[in-house]
C-alpha positions in Angstrom: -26.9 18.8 5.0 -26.8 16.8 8.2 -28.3 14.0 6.6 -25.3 13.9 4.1 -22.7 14.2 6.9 -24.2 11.0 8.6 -24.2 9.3 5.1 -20.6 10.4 4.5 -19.2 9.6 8.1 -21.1 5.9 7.5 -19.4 5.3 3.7 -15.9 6.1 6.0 -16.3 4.0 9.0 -18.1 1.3 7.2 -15.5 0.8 4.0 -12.4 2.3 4.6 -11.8 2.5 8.3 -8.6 -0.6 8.6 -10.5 -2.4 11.1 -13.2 -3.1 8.3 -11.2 -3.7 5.3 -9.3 -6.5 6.8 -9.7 -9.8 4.6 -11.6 -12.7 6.1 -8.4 -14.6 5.9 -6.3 -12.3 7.4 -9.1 -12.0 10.7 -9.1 -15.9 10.5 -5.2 -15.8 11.0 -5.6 -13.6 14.3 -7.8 -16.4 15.6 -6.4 -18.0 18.9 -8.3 -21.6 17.7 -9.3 -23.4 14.6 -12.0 -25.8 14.1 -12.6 -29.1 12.0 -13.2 -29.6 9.1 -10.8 -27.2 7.2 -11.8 -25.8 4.2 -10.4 -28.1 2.2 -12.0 -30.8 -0.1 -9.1 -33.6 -0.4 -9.5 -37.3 0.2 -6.0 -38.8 1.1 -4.2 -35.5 2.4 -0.7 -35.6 2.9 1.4 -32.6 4.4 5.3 -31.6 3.2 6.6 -29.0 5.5 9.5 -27.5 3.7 11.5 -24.0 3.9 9.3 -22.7 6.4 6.0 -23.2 4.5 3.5 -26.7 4.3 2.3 -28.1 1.5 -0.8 -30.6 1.2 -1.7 -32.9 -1.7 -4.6 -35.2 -2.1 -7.2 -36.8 -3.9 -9.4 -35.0 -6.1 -9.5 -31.1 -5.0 -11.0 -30.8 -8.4 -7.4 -32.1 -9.9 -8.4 -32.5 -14.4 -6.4 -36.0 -14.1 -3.6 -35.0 -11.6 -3.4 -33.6 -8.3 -3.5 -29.7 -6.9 -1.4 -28.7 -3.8 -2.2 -26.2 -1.1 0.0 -24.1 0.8 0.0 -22.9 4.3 2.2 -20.8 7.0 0.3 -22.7 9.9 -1.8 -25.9 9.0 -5.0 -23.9 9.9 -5.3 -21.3 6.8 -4.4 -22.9 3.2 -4.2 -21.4 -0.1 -4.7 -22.8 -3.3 -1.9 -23.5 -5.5 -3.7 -24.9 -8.4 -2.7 -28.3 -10.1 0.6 -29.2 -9.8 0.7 -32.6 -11.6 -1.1 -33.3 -15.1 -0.7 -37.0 -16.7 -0.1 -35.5 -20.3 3.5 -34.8 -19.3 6.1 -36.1 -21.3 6.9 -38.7 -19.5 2.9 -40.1 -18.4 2.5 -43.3 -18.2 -1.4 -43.5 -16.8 -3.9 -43.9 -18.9 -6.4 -40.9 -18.4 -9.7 -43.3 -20.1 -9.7 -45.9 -17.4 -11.8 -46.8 -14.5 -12.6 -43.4 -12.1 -11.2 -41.2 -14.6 -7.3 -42.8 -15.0 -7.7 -43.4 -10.7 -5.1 -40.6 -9.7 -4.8 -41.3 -6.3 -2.7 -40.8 -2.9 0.2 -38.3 -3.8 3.0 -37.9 -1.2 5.7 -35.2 -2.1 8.9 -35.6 -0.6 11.9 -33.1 -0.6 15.2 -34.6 -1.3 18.5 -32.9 -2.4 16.7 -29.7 -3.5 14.1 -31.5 -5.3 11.1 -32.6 -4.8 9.5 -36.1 -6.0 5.6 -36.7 -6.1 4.6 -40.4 -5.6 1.3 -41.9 -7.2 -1.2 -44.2 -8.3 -3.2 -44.1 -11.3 -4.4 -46.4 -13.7 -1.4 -47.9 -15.8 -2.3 -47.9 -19.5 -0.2 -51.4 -20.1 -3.3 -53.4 -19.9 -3.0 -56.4 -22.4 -5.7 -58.3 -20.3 -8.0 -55.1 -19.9 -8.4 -55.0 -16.2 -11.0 -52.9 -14.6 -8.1 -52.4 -11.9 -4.8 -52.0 -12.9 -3.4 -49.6 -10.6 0.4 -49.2 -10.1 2.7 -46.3 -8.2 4.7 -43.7 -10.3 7.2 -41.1 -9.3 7.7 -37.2 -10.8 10.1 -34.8 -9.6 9.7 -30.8 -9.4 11.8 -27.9 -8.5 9.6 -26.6 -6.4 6.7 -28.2 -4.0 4.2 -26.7 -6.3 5.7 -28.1 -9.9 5.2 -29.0 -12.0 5.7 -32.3 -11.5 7.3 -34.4 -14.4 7.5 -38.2 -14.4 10.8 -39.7 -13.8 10.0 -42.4 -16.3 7.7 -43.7 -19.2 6.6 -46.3 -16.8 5.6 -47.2 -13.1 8.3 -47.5 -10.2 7.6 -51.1 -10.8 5.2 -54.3 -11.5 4.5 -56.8 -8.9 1.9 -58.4 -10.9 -1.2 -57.1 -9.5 -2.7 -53.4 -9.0 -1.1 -51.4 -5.8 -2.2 -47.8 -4.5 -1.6 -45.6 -1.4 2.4 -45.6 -2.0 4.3 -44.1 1.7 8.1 -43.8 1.4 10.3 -44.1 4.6 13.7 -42.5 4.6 15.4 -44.8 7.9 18.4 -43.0 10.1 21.0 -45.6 8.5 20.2 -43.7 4.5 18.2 -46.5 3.2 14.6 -46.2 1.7 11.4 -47.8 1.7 8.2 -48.0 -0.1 4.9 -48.9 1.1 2.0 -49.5 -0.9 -1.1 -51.1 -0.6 -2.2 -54.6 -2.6 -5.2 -54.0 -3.7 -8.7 -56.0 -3.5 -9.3 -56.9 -6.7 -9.3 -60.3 -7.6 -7.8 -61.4 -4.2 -10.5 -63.5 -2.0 -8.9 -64.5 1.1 -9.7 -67.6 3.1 -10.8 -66.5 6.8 -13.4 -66.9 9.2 -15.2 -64.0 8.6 -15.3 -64.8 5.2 -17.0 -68.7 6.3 -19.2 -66.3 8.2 -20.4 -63.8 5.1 -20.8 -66.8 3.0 -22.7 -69.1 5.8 -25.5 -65.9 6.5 -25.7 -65.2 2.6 -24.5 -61.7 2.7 -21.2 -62.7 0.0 -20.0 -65.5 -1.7 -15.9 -64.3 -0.9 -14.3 -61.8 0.8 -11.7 -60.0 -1.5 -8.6 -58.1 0.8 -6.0 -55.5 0.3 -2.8 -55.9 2.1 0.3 -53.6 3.4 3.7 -54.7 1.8 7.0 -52.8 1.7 10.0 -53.0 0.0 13.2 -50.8 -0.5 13.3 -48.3 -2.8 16.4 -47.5 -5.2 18.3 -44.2 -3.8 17.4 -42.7 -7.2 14.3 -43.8 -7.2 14.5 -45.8 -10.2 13.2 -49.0 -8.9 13.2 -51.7 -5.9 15.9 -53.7 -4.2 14.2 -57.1 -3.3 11.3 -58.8 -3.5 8.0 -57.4 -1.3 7.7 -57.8 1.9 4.0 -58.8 3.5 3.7 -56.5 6.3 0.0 -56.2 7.4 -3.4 -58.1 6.3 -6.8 -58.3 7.8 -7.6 -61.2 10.6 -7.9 -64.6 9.6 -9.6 -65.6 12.8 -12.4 -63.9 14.4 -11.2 -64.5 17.6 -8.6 -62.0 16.7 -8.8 -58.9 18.7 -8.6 -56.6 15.7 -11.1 -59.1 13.5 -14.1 -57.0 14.9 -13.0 -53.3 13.9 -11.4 -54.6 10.8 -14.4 -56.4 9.4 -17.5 -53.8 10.1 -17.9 -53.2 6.2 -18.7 -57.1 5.9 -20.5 -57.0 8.8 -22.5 -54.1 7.9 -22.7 -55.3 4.3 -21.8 -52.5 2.9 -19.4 -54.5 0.3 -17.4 -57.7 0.3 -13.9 -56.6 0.7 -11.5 -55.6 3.7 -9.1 -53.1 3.4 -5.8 -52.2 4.8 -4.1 -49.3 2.8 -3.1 -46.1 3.7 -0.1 -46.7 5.4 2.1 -44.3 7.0 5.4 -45.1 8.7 8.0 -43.4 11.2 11.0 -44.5 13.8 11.0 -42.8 17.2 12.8 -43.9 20.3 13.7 -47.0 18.3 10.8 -48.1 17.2 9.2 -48.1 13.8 5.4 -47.6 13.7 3.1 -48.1 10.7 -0.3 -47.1 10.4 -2.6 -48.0 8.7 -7.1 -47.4 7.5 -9.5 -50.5 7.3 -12.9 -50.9 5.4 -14.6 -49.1 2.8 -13.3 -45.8 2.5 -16.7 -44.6 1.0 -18.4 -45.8 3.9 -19.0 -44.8 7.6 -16.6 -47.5 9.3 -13.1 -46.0 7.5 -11.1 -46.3 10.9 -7.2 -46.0 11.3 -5.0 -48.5 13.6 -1.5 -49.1 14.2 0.9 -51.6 14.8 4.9 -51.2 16.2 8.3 -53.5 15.1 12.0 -52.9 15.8 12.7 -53.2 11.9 11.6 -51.2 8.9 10.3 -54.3 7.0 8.9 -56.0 10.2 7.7 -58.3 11.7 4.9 -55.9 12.9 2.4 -56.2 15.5 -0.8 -54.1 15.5 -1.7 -52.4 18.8 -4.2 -53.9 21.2 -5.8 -50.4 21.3 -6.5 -50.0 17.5 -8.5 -48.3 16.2 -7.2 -44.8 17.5 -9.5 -43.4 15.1 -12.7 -43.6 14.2 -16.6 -42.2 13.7 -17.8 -40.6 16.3 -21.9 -40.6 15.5 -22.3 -43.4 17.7 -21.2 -40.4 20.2 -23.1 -38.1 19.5 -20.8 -36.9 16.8 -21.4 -35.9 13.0 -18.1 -37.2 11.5 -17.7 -40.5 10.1 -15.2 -42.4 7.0 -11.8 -40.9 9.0 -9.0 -42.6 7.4 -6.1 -42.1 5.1 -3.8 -40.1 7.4 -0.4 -38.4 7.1 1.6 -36.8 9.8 2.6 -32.7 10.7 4.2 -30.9 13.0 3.3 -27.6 14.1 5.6 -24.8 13.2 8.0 -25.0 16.3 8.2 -28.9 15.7 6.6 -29.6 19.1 3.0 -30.7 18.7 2.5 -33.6 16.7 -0.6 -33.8 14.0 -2.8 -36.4 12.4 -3.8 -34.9 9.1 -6.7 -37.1 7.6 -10.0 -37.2 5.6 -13.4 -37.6 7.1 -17.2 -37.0 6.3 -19.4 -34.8 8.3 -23.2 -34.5 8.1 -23.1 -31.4 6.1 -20.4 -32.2 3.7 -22.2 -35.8 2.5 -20.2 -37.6 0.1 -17.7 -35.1 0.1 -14.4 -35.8 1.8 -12.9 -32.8 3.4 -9.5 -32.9 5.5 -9.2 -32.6 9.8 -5.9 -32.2 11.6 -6.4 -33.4 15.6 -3.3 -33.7 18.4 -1.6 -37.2 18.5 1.0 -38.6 21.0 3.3 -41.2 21.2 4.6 -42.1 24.7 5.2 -45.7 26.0 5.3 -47.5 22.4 1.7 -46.2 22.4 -0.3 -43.6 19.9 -2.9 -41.6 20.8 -5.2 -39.6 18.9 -7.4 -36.5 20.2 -9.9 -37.1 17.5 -12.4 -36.6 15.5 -13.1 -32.9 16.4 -15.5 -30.5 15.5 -15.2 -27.9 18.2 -13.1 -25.0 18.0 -9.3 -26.5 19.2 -6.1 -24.4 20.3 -3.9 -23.6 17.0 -0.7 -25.6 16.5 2.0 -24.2 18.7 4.7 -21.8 16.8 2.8 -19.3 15.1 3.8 -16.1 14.4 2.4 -13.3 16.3 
């Protein structure tokens, strides 16, 4: 009889006693810190906050040929929405048989006049001279952050003649908006001297580059105003004080191109800053700079201090490939966030997304990152 009290008393305390039946998310919400990585697999994460809640979109997440969304209350704890975007909507304009799958790449949502617009890259199914590369940026619109997402058009915001990704929009204080995007390497070998370099120690015959440009965007969306502006390329000498970081996957052979791509742009105190990820973004070097101007199209100059993020093994660290950032704020809009993807030695290949404090005071931006270690949680949250 005792025997079966004990047993009876356990099955209470043990399963249905509150303090026991609480969810692991719901204990993980009363925690007074958060560590990196979350527990999300995204490459390219960008966060919408947007009636009290944030969204994040990305690369991959196991997307079928589109892109999923996550919601959160906090930036720490995110929940899966599912896929927001598919390419077989009535208005798709990729090509889903290309190169890496149709390439769906880089979405950015952006809440406008109660809607919201999803911009794109993927693989544009126009392709009279069957490129291996013909990327170009799309826009869909929703009703809600978590679609589904319908293409505005049959057809790409535009063609500049040669594949873009990584497209960033920029809403300035005086109503007018701007698109970034990324050139992309492909077919584009660059005269330089580290390119006289790789080809004088064998390692490549040319050094191919990617290149930031930006243009204004049509208030509707519908298209550009003017031709492309060049706004950021890699070094042409190596005497350049940003040739050195720029150039480590020549240098470390790991392939014969030089990126810059992933560009993310925003005023404060006057100034416009864009940043911006070199080299491979498969590989260990994926690092993020910056560079400041006083106009949204430039001239820009990158910061003598770049890069302000980068692998930290050489530290004693396990994180390397950080790149491809967006920004946050926390919930009370006082702590400012770098959301970007990085590799660690337990998730591999695998991109998964970090969130670390950044500053900017003095024209300068810092970043308190790559973490691992449990960090404070964004200022704001709800007790």
């Amino acid at each position: 009889m005792k025997q079966a009290l004990v047993l009876v008393f356990l099955f209470f305390f043990l399963f249905l006693h509150p303090s026991w039946t609480q969810t692991p998310q719901r204990l993980a919400t009363n925690k007074a810190t958060f560590s990196n990585p979350l527990p999300v697999k995204l490459g390219d994460p960008y966060v919408l906050y947007t009636q009290g809640s944030y969204y994040m979109y990305g690369t991959g997440g196991g997307a079928d040929k589109g892109f999923v969304a996550y919601s959160s209350k906090d930036l720490v704890n995110w929940k899966a929405e599912g896929q927001v975007y598919f390419h077989d909507n009535k208005n798709g304009w990729s090509d889903p048989k290309a190169s890496w799958g149709g390439a769906y790449w880089a979405p950015e949502v952006y809440a406008v006049k109660g809607k919201y617009y999803l911009f794109y890259s993927a693989q544009w199914k126009v392709n009279p001279t069957r490129e291996v590369e013909n990327f170009r940026i799309g826009v869909a619109v929703a009703d809600k952050p978590t679609g589904p997402f319908v293409d505005l058009t049959d057809k790409p915001i535009f063609d500049p003649g040669y594949p873009i990704i990584d497209a960033n929009v920029f809403f300035d204080t005086n109503g007018k908006v701007y698109l970034y995007y990324s050139r992309c390497c492909y077919k584009h070998p660059v005269k330089s001297e580290i390119a006289d370099l790789a080809r004088e120690k064998g390692w490549y015959k040319e050094i191919e580059e990617s290149w930031v440009y930006g243009v204004e965007l049509k208030p509707d969306f519908s298209g550009v105003i003017g031709q492309p502006v060049l706004l950021l390329r890699p070094p042409i000498r190596l005497s350049d004080k940003q040739a050195e970081w720029e150039s480590r996957s020549v240098t470390a052979r790991e392939v014969n191109r030089r990126w810059t791509e992933g560009s993310v742009t925003f005023k404060k105190d006057n100034t416009y800053y864009i940043m911006y990820s070199a080299n491979h973004f498969g590989g260990r070097y994926y690092a993020i700079g910056y560079a400041t101007g006083q106009s949204p199209l430039g001239p820009f100059t990158k910061s003598d201090t770049n890069p302000v993020l980068q692998q930290n093994i050489d530290r004693g660290g396990t994180v390397t490939g950080t790149g491809h950032n967006s920004i946050a704020y926390s919930p009370d809009g006082k702590e400012m966030f770098c959301v970007y993807h990085g590799r660690t030695a337990q998730t591999g290949d695998e991109r998964v997304v970090f969130i670390d404090r950044m500053q900017v005071k003095n024209g300068r931006i810092t970043i308190s990152g790559p973490t691992t270690t449990p960090q404070k949680r964004p200022s704001g949250l709800a007790k």
